[in-house]
N, C-alpha and C positions, 0 to 999 in steps of 0.2 A: 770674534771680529773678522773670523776669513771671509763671512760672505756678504761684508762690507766693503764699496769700493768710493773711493775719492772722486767727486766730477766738481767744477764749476759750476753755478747755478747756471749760466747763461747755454751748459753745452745741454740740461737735459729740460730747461724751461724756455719759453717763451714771453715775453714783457712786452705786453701791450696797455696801451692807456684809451680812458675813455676821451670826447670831446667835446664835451659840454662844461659851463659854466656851472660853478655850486648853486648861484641862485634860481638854475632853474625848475630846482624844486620844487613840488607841488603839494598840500596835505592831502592825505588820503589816496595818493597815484597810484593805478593799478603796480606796477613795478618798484622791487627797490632800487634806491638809487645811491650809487656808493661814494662818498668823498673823503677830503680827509680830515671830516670830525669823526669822533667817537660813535654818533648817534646816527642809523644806519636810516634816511632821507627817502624819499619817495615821487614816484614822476609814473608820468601817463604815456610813454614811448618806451623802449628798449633799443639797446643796440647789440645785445647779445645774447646769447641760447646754448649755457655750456656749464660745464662745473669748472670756480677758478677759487683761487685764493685771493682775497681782494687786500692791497694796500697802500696804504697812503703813503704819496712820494714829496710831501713836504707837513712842517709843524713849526712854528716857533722854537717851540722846549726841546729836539728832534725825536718829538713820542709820536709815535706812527701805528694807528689802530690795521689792528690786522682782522681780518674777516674772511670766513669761509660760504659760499652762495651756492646751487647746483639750478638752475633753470633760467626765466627771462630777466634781464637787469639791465641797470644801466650805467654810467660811471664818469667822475667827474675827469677832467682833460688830468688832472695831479696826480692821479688814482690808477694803480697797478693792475692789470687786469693779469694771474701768472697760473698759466696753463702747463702742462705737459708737451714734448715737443711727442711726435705721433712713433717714433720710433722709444719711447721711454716708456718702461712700466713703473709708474709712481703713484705713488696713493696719497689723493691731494690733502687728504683729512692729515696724514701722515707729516706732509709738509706744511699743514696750517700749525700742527704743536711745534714745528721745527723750528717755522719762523717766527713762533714766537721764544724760542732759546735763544735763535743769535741775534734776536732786533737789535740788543743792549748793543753789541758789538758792532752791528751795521749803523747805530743811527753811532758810533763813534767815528765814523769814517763820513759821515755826513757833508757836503759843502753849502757854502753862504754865510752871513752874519746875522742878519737882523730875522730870517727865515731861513730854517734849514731845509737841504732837501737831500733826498737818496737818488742819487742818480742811474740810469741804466746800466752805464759802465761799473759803479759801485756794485750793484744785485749781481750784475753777467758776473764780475770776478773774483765773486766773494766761493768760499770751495768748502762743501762738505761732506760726511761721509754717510752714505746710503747705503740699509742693509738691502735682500733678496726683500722679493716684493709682499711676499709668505707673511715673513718678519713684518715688514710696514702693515700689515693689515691687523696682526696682532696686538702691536702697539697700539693702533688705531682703536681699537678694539677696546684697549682697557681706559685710552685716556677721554673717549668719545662718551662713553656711558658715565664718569665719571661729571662728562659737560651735560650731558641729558639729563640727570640729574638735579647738575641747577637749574638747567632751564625749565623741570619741572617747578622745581620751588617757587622761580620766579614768576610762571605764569600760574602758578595758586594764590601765591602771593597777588600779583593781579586780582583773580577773582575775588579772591575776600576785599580787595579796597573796591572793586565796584558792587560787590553787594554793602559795603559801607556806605559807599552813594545814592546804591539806588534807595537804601530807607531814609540818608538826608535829603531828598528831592522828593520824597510822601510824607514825610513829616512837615521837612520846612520849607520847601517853593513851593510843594501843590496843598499844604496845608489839608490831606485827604483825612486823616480823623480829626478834625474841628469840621470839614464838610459833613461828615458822618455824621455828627452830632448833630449838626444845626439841620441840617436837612432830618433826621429822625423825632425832633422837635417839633419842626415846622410841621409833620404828616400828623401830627399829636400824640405822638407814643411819647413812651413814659419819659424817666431820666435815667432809671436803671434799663431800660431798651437801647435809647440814644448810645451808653456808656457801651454796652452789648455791638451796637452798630459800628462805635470806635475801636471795639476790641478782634471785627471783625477786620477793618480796615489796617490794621497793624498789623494782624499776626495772616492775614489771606485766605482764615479758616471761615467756615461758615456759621451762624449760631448756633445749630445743635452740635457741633465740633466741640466750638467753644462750649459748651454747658457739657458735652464728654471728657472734656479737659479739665474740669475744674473735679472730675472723680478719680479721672486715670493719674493725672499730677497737679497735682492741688499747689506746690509750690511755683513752677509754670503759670499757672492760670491767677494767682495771686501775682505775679509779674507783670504779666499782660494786666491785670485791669489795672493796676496803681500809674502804670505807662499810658492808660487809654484816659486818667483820673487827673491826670498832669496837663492836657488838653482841654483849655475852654471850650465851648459851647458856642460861641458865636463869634460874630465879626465885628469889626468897628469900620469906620473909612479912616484914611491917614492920606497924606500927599501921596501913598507907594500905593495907593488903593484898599481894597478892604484889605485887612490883615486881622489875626486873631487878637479877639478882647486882651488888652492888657500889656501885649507885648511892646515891647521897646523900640521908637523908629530912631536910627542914628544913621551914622556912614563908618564904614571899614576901619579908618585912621582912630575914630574913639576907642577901638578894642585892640590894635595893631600899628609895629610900624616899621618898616626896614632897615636890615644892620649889614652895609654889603661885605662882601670880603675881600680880604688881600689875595695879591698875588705870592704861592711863596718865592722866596730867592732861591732854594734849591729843591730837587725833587729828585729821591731816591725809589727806586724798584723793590726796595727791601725793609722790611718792617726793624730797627735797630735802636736801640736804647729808646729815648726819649721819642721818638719819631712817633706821630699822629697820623691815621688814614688822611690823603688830600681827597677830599669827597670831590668827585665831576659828574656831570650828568650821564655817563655811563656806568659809575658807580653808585646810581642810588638806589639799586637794590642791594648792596652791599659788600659787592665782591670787589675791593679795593686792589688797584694796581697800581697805584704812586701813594707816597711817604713822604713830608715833610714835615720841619722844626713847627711845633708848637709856638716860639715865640712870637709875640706881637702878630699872631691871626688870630681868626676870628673861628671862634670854638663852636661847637654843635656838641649837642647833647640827643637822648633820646628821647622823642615825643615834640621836637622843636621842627617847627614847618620849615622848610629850604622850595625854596623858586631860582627858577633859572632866569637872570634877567637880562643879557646878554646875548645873541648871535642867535641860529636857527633853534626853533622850538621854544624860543622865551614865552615864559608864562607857566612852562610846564612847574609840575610840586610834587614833594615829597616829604617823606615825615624821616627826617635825620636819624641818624646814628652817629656815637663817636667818632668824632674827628677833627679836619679843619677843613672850611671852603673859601674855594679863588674866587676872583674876583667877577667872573663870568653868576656868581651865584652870591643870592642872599638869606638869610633868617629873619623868620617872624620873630620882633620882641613883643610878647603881649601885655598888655595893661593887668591881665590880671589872669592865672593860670586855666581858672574855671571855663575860658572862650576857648581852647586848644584843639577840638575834636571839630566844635562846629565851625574857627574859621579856616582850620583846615578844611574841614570838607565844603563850606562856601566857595573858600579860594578853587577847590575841583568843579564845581558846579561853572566858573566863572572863565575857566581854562581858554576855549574857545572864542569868547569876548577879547581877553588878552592878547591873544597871539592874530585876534584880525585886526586887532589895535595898536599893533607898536609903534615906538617912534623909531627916526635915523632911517636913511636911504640904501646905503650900500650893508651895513649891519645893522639887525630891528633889534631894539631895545624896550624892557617893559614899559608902560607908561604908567610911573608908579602913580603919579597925580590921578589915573582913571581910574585904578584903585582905592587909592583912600579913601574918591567919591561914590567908590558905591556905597549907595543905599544899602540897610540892613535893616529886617524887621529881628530881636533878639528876644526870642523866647524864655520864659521864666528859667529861676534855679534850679525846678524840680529837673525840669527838659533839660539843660543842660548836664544835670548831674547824669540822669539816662543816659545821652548820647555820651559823653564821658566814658560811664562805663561799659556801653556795647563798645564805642570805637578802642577802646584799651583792649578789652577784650580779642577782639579782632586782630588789633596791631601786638598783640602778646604772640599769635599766630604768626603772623608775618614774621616778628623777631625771630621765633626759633628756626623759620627756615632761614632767613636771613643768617642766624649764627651756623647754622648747617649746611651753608654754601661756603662760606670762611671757611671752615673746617675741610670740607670737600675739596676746596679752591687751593689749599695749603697741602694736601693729600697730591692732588692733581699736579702742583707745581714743584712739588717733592719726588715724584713719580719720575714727570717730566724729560729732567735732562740724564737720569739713573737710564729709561727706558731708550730716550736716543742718542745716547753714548755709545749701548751694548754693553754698561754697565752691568745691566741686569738683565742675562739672557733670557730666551726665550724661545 
């Protein structure tokens, strides 16, 4: 610890704030834009061009998301913009794990009642102890890769739920292998052609592919046709327009219906006896940072859909994992297990509709009524049973990096205050 020395935040940083309002958020905005939710916002201006630590200088609960950025941004007027003073060698990476070991301790020094907030005077006078700058980069070094790591998971995790989309939007909006069919009919080819044309249209390959398939993996290729076999042949008209022979017209609310959740009464940092993950929309990929009593909330399980239905990004979903959710978020209860894959990924397809539909002024709220009324065209048992098992299949995926970022995240936060203490030299 000799070449550790003691300062005040305020003598080696600088605390500035952005000044803009949260709602002037934008979807899609060249720029992020930082406030103090969880869920890191977006806008089409900037006011800065610099590497900071971003964080939120007020919260109801005083849990205050901390964020690390390095290029053009922008930040809400709440919102800590905390630089390096220019005579300082600090390594900001260094001070984003830092501040995450004393937030527990700053947001206890918090002021206000009903909204807490960290004040400037709080951050300037809070003191702690910095190794040589050698040292900060090493530490940076093991606890950074240890976050690139999630962050890999998480955007694989990403990929495999949008190639889960992209085949429920050819299957079931553009209906592209019942097209296949009815179109390879109509030119007068066969019905084992037709079948060939839908097997084409599912799997991307070509005919003689498929006819090499069914020699090089014959178990493969009996997949593909029984999936291509599951697919009528033609269309009917329905109030939704033509949709495939057979299939079932209803509205959302017949297969689904919303169970919201509580708020908990208390919220702990630390996983202990009885305590459940509190699931939030920055936790839905899985890396939980609050803990609350199980009693009287509203439980999640895996393979159970959660929507955000409350404040910015309402509408967005996710497919649960153990725990409990506030009240900002709800669960599908389904009518009946077998709809789990397809109205999850319906509710994905419908994202966009939602979130340019809310209700409330100052805070947008789902408009669960616009939901219930959508329209559904619900394709047979067989299809269902398919998309079932690719989407498990897929979310089997997801799970293990999901439990492998836990694991990582528990590693990393065990590391943590061992590495910035000088507990554990280096």
């Amino acid at each position: 610890m000799s070449e550790w020395k003691k300062y005040k935040l305020g003598e080696i940083f600088d605390f500035t704030t952005g000044k803009l309002d949260s709602n002037q958020a934008i979807e899609k905005g060249k720029y992020p834009f930082f406030t103090c939710s969880p869920t890191t916002l977006s806008i089409d201006s900037y006011a800065f061009d610099t590497e900071a630590v971003l964080l939120a200088g007020n919260n109801a609960n005083a849990i205050y998301p901390i964020k690390y950025y390095s290029g053009k941004f922008n930040a809400y007027q709440r919102t800590y913009v905390i630089t390096p003073k220019k005579d300082k060698e600090i390594d900001l990476k260094w001070f984003y794990f830092k501040l995450h070991e004393i937030i527990n301790n700053l947001s206890k020094q918090s002021s206000g009642t009903a909204t807490k907030f960290l004040t400037k005077k709080i951050l300037s006078h809070y003191e702690i102890n910095i190794p040589d700058i050698n040292i900060q980069k090493k530490i940076t070094n093991i606890l950074w890769n240890l976050d690139n790591k999630i962050q890999l998971n998480i955007e694989t995790n990403q990929t495999l739920e949008a190639i889960a989309q992209a085949i429920f939007k050819h299957w079931f909006i553009d209906f592209a292998p019942v097209h296949a069919k009815a179109e390879a009919l109509a030119e007068g080819k066969t019905v084992e052609q037709a079948e060939l044309a839908a097997m084409a249209s599912i799997s991307g390959k070509t005919g003689q592919q498929i006819i090499e398939l069914a020699q090089t993996n014959p178990q493969a290729y009996q997949q593909l046709q029984q999936t291509a076999a599951a697919f009528p042949s033609e269309f009917e008209k329905s109030e939704l327009g033509l949709v495939p022979k057979g299939w079932e017209i209803s509205t959302f609310k017949d297969y689904a219906t919303f169970v919201k959740g509580k708020k908990p009464k208390n919220i702990y940092l630390k996983q202990e006896g009885e305590l459940l993950p509190h699931i939030l929309v920055s936790s839905l990929n899985g890396e939980y940072k609050e803990f609350a009593n199980p009693e009287n909330m509203t439980l999640v399980s895996s393979h159970e859909t959660i929507m955000l239905m409350d404040g910015s990004g309402s509408g967005k979903i996710s497919i649960g994992h153990d725990g409990i959710i506030g009240s900002t978020l709800a669960k599908l209860k389904l009518n009946d297990k077998k709809y789990w894959a397809f109205i999850y990924l319906f509710l994905s397809s419908k994202t966009d509709d939602i979130q340019n539909n809310t209700t409330g002024a100052a805070i947008p709220h789902t408009d669960k009524n616009r939901v219930y009324g959508y329209p559904i065209s619900m394709p047979n048992d067989k299809l269902l049973n398919l998309i079932n098992k690719l989407l498990d299949g897929i979310f089997s995926k997801i799970q293990v990096h999901t439990n492998e970022n836990q694991t990582l995240a528990k590693t990393r936060d065990t590391l943590l205050p061992k590495l910035l203490s000088g507990e554990i030299e280096l």
